[in-house]
N, C-alpha and C positions, 0 to 999 in steps of 0.2 A: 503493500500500500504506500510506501513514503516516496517511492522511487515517483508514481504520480504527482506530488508536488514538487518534484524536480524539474521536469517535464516541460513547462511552461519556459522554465529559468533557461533551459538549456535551448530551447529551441528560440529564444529574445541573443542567448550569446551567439547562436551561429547564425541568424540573421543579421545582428550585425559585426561581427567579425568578416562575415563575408562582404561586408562595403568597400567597394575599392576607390578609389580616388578618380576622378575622369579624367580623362591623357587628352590635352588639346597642344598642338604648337606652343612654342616659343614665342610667334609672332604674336601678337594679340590679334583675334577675328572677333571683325563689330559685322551687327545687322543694324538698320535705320528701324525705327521703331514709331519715334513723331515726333510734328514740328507742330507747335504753337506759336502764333502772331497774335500781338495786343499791338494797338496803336495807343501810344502814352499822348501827343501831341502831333501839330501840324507839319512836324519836319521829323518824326521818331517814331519806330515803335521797339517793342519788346519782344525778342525771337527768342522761344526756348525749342532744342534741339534733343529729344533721347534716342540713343542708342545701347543695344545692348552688345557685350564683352564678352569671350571667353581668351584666360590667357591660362598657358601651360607653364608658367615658370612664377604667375603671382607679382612681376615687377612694375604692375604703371602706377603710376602718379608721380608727383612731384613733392616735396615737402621744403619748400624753398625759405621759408622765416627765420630770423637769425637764430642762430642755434639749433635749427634742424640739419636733419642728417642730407640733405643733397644741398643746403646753404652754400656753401665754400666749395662747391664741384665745379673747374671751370665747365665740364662736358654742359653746365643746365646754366652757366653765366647769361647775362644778357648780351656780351658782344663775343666773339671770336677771339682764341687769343691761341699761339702756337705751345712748342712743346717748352718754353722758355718761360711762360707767362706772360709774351709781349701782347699786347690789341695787333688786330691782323686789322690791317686798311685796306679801301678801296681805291680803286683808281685815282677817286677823288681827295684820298688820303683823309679819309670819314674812316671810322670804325666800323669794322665789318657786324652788323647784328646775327646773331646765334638759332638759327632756326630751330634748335633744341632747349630755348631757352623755355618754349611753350611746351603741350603737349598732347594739344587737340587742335588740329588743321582742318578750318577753311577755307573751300571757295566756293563764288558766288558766280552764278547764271544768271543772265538776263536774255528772255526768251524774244527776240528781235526776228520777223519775218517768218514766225512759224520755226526756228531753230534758236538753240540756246547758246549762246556767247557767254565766252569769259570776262569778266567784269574786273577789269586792270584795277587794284588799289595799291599805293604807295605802302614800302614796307611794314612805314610805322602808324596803317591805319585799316591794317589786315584784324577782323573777326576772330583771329589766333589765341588761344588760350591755354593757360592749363589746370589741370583737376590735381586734386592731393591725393597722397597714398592711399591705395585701396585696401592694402593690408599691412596689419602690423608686424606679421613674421619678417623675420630678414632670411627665413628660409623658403625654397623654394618650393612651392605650392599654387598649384590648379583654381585658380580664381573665375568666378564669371557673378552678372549683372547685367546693372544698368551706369548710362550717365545719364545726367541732364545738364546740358551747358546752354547758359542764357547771355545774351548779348542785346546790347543795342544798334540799330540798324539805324541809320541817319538818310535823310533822300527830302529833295527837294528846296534846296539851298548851294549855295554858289559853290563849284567843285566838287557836290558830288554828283556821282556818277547814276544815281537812283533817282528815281521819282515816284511820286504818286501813281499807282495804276499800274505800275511795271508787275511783271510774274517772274518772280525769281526762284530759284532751287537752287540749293546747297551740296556739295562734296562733301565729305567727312571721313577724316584721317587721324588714326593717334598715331603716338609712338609711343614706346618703352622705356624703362632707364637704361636698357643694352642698347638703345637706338634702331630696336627692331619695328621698323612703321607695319601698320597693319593695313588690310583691303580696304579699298574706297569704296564709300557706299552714300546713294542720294538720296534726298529727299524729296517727296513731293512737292509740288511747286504750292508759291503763296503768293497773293498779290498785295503789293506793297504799301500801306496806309489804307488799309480799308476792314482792319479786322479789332 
């Protein structure tokens, strides 16, 4: 009779004993999941972006505030700098900006004649962002989710490239802290100041 109350106990350890950990790439793979538009004002609105993540190794975000651990990493600085610590320049002898400095890449479509164009902005007025660590292990580990990145969208004023009424759709690209980028993937389109 006892070995019945065992029974239960034993059959909860080998269910889950037998959980295994789910094996995804090293690269991080996103799906587009949705895009939300609020218009805040007559020249602005409010773009939130989710997509969802699975990475094989547990390493994105960023944790850039003083005294966190990627802080002092030139790999995540804001400008380029070589194997010496010097600023790497530009032709113009301007400091080269760090495209790893973010960790979530944008770009923007604007849907002109029935086809979508890329929508040229200056480097220091790119959508680009980054999210904070998504895990606290520093070991390596199979992570998946969501993000949600919110931005503001500007159009209808002098230089930019947006307007009222335009239909735009977004690319969307992370990277890692191994600088492994992951697949690009779009979003639905949205027209611009009217939501």
């Amino acid at each position: 009779m006892p070995i019945r109350h065992y029974l239960p106990i034993l059959a909860l350890f080998t269910l889950f004993g037998c959980f295994q950990e789910p094996e995804y790439a090293v690269e991080p793979d996103v799906e587009f999941v949705s895009i939300r538009a609020r218009t805040i004002n007559s020249v602005e609105d409010s773009v939130e972006i989710t997509i969802s993540f699975k990475d094989g190794d547990g390493d994105l975000g960023l944790n850039k505030g003083e005294g966190e651990a990627d802080a002092n990493n030139p790999d995540f600085e804001e400008f380029e700098v070589d194997e010496n610590g010097e600023p790497i320049l530009d032709e113009n002898g301007e400091r080269t900006l760090n495209r790893f400095r973010n960790n979530f890449f944008l770009e923007v479509y604007r849907q002109v004649d029935g086809a979508y164009q890329l929508v040229e902005y200056p480097e220091s007025q790119r959508f680009d962002g980054f999210f904070p660590r998504l895990s606290d292990s520093d070991k390596e580990k199979a992570i998946e989710g969501e993000i949600s990145y919110t931005f503001i969208m500007l159009y209808d004023f002098t230089g930019s490239p947006l307007s009222r009424g335009d239909l735009v759709r977004f690319e969307v690209q992370i990277v890692d802290r191994n600088k492994n980028l992951s697949n690009v993937v779009e979003t639905t389109p949205i027209i611009v100041g009217e939501n």
